[in-house]
C-alpha positions in Angstrom: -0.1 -9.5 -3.2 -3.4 -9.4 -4.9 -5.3 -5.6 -5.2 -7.6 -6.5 -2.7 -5.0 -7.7 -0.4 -3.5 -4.2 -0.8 -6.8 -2.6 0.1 -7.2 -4.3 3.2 -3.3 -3.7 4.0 -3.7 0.4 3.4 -7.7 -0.1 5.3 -5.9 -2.2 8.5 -2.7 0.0 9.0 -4.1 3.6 8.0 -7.7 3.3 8.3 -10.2 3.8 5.7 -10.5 7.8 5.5 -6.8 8.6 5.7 -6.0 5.5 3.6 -8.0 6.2 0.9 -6.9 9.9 0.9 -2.9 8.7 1.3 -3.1 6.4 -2.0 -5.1 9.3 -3.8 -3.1 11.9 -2.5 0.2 11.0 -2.1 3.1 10.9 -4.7 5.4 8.2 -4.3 9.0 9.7 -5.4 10.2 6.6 -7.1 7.2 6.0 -9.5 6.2 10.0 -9.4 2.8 8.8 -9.4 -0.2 8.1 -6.2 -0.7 4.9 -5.1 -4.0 4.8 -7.1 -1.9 6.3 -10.3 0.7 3.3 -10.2 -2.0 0.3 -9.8 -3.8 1.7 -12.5 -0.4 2.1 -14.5 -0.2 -1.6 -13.5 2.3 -1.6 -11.2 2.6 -4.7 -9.2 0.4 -4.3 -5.6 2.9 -5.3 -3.6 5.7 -2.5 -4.8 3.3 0.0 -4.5 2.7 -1.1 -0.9 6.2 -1.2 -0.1 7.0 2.2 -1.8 3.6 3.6 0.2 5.7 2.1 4.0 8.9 3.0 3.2 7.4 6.9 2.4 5.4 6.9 5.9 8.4 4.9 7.8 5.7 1.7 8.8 7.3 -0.5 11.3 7.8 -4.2 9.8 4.1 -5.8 11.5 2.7 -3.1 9.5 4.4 -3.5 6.3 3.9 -7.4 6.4 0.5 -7.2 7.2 -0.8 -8.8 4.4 0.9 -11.8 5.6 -0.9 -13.3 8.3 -2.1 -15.6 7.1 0.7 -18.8 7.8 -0.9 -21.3 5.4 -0.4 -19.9 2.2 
């Protein structure tokens, strides 16, 4: 998962507003950092992603998101 891949993930399945204030806002319990914290830390997009679903219980269309795309 690229950064802008995660953008568009958190933008399709929370919508901008409340996305953008979820990564800023929210501490992720495993990393004790925001979403924003941990990507700039330079933790890997796609573990931040799937620390951000697991803490807000997204059903498995929205966690794989990213993904539809079939020819890659």
């Amino acid at each position: 998962m690229k950064h802008s891949e995660f953008w568009s993930a958190v933008e399709a399945v929370f919508g901008s507003a409340y996305g953008r204030s979820l990564t800023q806002d929210m501490v992720l319990p495993e990393l004790g950092a925001t979403c924003v914290q941990a990507l700039d830390d330079g933790v890997a997009p796609e573990r931040v992603w799937a620390l951000l679903c697991d803490e807000t219980e997204r059903s498995e269309t929205e966690r794989w998101i990213f993904r539809t795309d079939t020819h890659r």
